[in-house]
VOFI-702767 format. One record per residue (C-alpha): residue in one letter; y, z, x. Coordinates in Angstrom, 3 decimals, always signed. Layout:
N
R   rest          Y          Z          X
R      A          Y          Z          X
...
end
This chain:
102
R   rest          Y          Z          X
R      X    +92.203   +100.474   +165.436
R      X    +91.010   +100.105   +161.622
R      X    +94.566    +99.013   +160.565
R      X    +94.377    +96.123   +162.875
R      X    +90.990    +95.502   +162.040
R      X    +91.401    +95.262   +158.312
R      X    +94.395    +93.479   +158.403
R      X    +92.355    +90.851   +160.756
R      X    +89.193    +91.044   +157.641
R      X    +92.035    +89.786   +155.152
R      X    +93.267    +87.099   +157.613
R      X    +89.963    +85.525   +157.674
R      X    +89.189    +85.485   +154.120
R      X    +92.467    +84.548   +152.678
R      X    +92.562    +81.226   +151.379
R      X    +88.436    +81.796   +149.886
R      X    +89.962    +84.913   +147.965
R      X    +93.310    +83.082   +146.438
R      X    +90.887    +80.168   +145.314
R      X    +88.011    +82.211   +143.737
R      X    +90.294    +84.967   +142.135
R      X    +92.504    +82.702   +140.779
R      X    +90.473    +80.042   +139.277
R      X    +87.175    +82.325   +138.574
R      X    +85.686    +82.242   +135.181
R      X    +83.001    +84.150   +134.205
R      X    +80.357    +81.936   +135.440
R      X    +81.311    +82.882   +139.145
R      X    +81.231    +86.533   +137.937
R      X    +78.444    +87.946   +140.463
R      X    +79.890    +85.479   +143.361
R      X    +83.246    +87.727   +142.748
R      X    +81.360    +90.939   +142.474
R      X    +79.178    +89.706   +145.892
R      X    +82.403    +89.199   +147.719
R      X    +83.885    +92.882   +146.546
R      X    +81.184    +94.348   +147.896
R      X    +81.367    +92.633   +150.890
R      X    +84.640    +93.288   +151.356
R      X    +84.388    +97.098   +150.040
R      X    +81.392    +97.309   +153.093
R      X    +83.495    +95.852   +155.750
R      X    +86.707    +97.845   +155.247
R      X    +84.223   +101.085   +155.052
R      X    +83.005   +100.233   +158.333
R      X    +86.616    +99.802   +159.452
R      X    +87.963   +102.813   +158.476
R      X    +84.638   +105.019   +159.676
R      X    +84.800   +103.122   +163.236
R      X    +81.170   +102.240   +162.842
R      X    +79.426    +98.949   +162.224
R      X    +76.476   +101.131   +161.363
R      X    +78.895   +102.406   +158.190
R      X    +76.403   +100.937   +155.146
R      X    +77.481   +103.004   +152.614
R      X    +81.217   +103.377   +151.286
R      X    +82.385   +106.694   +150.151
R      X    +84.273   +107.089   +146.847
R      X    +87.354   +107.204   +148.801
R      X    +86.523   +104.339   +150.518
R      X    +85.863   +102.328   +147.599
R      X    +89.540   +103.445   +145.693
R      X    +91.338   +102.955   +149.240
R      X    +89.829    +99.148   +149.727
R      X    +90.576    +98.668   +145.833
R      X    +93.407    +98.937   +146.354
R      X    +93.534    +97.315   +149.527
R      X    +92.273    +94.323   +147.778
R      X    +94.556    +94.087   +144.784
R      X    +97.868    +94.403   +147.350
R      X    +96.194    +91.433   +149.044
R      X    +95.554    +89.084   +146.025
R      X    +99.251    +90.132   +144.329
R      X   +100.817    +89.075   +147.970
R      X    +98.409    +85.954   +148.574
R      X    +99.285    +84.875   +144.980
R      X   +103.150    +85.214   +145.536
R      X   +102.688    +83.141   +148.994
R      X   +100.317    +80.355   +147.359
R      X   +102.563    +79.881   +144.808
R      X   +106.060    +79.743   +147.613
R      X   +107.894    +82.908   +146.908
R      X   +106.097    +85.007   +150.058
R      X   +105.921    +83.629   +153.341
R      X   +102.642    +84.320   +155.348
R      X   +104.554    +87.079   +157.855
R      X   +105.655    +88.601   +154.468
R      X   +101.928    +88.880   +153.693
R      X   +101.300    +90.682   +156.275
R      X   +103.636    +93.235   +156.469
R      X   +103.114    +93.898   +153.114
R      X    +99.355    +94.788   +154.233
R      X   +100.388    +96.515   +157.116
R      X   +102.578    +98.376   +155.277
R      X    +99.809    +99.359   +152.705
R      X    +96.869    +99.891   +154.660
R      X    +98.800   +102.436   +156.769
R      X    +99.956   +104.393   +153.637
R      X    +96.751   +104.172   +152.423
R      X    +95.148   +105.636   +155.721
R      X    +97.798   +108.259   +156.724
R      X    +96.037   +111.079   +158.215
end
Protein backbone atom coordinates (compact mmCIF):
# COMPACT_ATOMS: atom_id res chain seq x y z
CA UNK A 1 0.00 0.00 0.00
CA UNK A 2 1.76 3.48 -0.94
CA UNK A 3 0.62 5.02 2.42
CA UNK A 4 2.50 2.41 4.26
CA UNK A 5 5.21 2.56 1.99
CA UNK A 6 5.87 6.26 2.21
CA UNK A 7 5.39 6.50 5.65
CA UNK A 8 8.19 3.55 5.90
CA UNK A 9 10.59 6.07 3.13
CA UNK A 10 10.30 8.86 5.96
CA UNK A 11 11.12 6.37 8.77
CA UNK A 12 14.34 5.56 7.23
CA UNK A 13 15.54 8.90 6.42
CA UNK A 14 14.53 10.78 9.44
CA UNK A 15 17.27 11.70 11.53
CA UNK A 16 19.65 12.50 7.89
CA UNK A 17 16.71 14.99 6.97
CA UNK A 18 16.36 16.87 10.61
CA UNK A 19 20.29 17.23 10.51
CA UNK A 20 20.80 18.49 6.89
CA UNK A 21 17.60 20.76 6.80
CA UNK A 22 18.25 22.23 9.85
CA UNK A 23 21.82 23.05 9.87
CA UNK A 24 22.23 23.41 5.84
CA UNK A 25 23.87 26.46 4.51
CA UNK A 26 24.24 27.16 1.17
CA UNK A 27 27.31 25.25 0.62
CA UNK A 28 25.28 21.89 1.00
CA UNK A 29 22.77 23.46 -1.45
CA UNK A 30 22.90 20.66 -4.33
CA UNK A 31 23.34 17.80 -1.46
CA UNK A 32 19.68 19.24 -0.34
CA UNK A 33 18.43 19.53 -3.84
CA UNK A 34 20.04 15.67 -4.52
CA UNK A 35 18.10 14.39 -1.59
CA UNK A 36 14.60 16.20 -2.86
CA UNK A 37 14.87 14.57 -5.78
CA UNK A 38 15.48 11.48 -4.35
CA UNK A 39 12.89 11.67 -2.21
CA UNK A 40 10.38 13.33 -4.91
CA UNK A 41 11.46 9.84 -7.15
CA UNK A 42 10.77 7.45 -4.43
CA UNK A 43 7.37 8.72 -3.25
CA UNK A 44 6.45 8.84 -7.23
CA UNK A 45 7.21 5.32 -7.41
CA UNK A 46 5.11 4.81 -4.28
CA UNK A 47 2.16 6.33 -5.21
CA UNK A 48 2.28 4.82 -9.09
CA UNK A 49 2.94 1.15 -7.53
CA UNK A 50 5.91 0.81 -9.80
CA UNK A 51 9.62 0.75 -9.10
CA UNK A 52 9.92 1.31 -12.81
CA UNK A 53 8.09 4.98 -11.96
CA UNK A 54 11.33 7.36 -13.16
CA UNK A 55 9.58 10.26 -13.80
CA UNK A 56 7.27 12.25 -11.25
CA UNK A 57 4.23 13.93 -12.52
CA UNK A 58 3.42 17.53 -11.54
CA UNK A 59 1.06 16.17 -9.10
CA UNK A 60 3.43 14.03 -7.82
CA UNK A 61 5.95 16.55 -7.25
CA UNK A 62 3.21 19.18 -5.24
CA UNK A 63 1.79 15.97 -3.31
CA UNK A 64 5.54 14.81 -2.03
CA UNK A 65 6.21 18.70 -1.41
CA UNK A 66 4.17 18.71 0.64
CA UNK A 67 4.71 15.45 1.97
CA UNK A 68 8.12 16.61 2.78
CA UNK A 69 7.49 19.92 4.49
CA UNK A 70 4.71 18.02 7.01
CA UNK A 71 7.68 15.74 7.72
CA UNK A 72 10.46 18.33 8.51
CA UNK A 73 7.73 20.75 10.58
CA UNK A 74 6.87 17.34 12.70
CA UNK A 75 10.62 15.99 12.86
CA UNK A 76 11.61 19.54 13.98
CA UNK A 77 8.87 19.70 16.79
CA UNK A 78 10.07 16.01 17.97
CA UNK A 79 13.97 16.89 17.80
CA UNK A 80 13.46 19.73 19.66
CA UNK A 81 10.88 17.58 22.63
CA UNK A 82 7.47 18.94 21.99
CA UNK A 83 6.34 15.77 19.49
CA UNK A 84 6.87 12.38 20.44
CA UNK A 85 7.95 9.92 17.61
CA UNK A 86 4.18 8.10 17.50
CA UNK A 87 3.00 11.77 17.16
CA UNK A 88 5.22 11.91 14.06
CA UNK A 89 3.72 9.48 12.61
CA UNK A 90 0.30 9.97 12.81
CA UNK A 91 0.76 13.24 11.76
CA UNK A 92 2.16 11.59 8.37
CA UNK A 93 -0.35 9.13 8.27
CA UNK A 94 -2.76 11.52 8.65
CA UNK A 95 -1.32 13.66 5.73
CA UNK A 96 -0.31 11.29 3.25
CA UNK A 97 -3.85 9.85 3.27
CA UNK A 98 -5.45 13.33 2.71
CA UNK A 99 -3.08 13.93 0.30
CA UNK A 100 -3.86 10.59 -1.64
CA UNK A 101 -7.69 10.36 -1.19
CA UNK A 102 -9.06 8.90 -4.24
Amino acid sequence: APVAQIVSIGTQLTEALVRSFMFADASVLEEIERVGNSLTRMIARAIAGSPDHNQATAEEAAITRVIADVRLSTLVSWANGRSAADEVEKSMDVAVSLLLRD
